[in-house]
N, C-alpha and C positions, 0 to 999 in steps of 0.2 A: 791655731787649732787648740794650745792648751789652755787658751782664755776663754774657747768656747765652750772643751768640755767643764771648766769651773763652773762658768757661769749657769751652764745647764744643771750643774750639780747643785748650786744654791738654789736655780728653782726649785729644783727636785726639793731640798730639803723645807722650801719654805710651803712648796705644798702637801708637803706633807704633815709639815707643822699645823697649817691650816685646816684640812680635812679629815688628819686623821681621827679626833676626836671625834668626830662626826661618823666617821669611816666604825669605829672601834663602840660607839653609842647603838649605834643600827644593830650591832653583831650582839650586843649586850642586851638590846631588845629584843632581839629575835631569841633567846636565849632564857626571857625572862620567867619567872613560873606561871603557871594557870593563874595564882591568890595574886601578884602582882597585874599581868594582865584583867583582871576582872575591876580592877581596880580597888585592893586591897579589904580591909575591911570595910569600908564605907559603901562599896560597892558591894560586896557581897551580902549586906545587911540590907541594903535597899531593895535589892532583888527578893530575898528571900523574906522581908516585911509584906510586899505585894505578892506572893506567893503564897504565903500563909492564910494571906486575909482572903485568896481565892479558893483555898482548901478550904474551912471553913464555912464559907457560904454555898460550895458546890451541894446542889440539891441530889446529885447521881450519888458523891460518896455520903450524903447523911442520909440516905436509902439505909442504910447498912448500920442497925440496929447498935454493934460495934462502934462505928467510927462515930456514930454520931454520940453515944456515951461517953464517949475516950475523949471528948471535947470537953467535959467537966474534969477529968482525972489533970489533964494535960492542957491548959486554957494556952488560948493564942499567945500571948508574952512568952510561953515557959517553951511552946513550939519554935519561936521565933530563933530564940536563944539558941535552942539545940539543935537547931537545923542550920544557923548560922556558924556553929562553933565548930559544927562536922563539915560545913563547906568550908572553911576557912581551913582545917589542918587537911582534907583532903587533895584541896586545891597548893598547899604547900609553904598556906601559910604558920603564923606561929601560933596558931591556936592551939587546945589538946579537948580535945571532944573527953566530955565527961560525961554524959548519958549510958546508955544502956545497949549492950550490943542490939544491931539491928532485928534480928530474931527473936531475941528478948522484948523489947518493946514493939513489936507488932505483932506478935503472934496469937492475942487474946481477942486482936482488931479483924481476925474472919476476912483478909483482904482479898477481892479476884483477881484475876487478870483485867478484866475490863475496868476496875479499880483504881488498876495502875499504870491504864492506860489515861483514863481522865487524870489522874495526878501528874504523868508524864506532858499532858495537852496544856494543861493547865500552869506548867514549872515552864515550858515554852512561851507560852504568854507571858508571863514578867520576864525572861529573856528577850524577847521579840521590844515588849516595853519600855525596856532600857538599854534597846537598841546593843544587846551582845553578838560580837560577833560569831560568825556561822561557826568559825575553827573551835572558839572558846566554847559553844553550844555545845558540840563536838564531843570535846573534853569531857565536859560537867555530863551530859549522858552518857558517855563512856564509866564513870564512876557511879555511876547513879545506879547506872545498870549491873552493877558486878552486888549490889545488894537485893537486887529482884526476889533471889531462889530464897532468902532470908525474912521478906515480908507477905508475898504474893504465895499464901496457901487452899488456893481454888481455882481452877480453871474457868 
């Protein structure tokens, strides 16, 4: 009997040697931040490159005398940057967003609601593009949305 519980005890320990890293990597994933899950900076820059270049060409928001001006003050590269650098520290990564509070840089841009719902449609399409998942969507609308009351001045 006391050979068996040895023996059973080395299994134990050999599987645990074997799985547990495995066992302890899953728990560490699941654990990881949004800016990791999105696939750090190279991911969030890629998203947010096709994202820009879909704000820009949207014919609905360059309706809007504002946003379509604010495309010479703030050209695509300089958008890119700041919208990647605010996803990156909001998502947890180590960026440090240096732009302008979000009230402050939208507030001259006259933005509606329905405004921000095509930019909302539209930030979903390069998610949907590069294939993000539903949870991580989730997330990045859940942040996105805590800046609504700060940009969106018109119903």
């Amino acid at each position: 009997m006391r050979l068996f519980s040895r023996a059973l005890l080395v299994i134990s320990f050999a599987l645990c040697a074997c799985f547990g890293p495995a066992v302890l990597a899953q728990q560490v994933g699941a654990q990881a931040s949004l800016y990791d899950r999105l696939g750090g900076l190279k991911g969030i820059t890629i998203v947010v490159d096709d994202f820009i270049d879909r704000l820009v060409t949207n014919k609905t928001l360059n309706r809007n005398p504002a946003i379509n001006a604010g495309r010479k003050s703030s050209p695509p590269p300089y958008l890119k940057f700041q919208v990647a650098q605010l996803v990156c520290e909001a998502s947890g990564g180590p960026c440090k967003y240096t732009g302008k509070p979000m009230k402050e840089s939208h507030a001259h841009l006259n933005i509606s609601e329905r405004e921000w719902d095509v930019m909302a449609e539209e930030f979903k399409k390069s998610l949907n593009k590069f294939k993000v998942p539903a949870a991580e969507q989730k997330e990045l609308f859940d942040i996105v949305g805590k800046t609504k009351a700060d940009i969106v001045v018109r119903k």
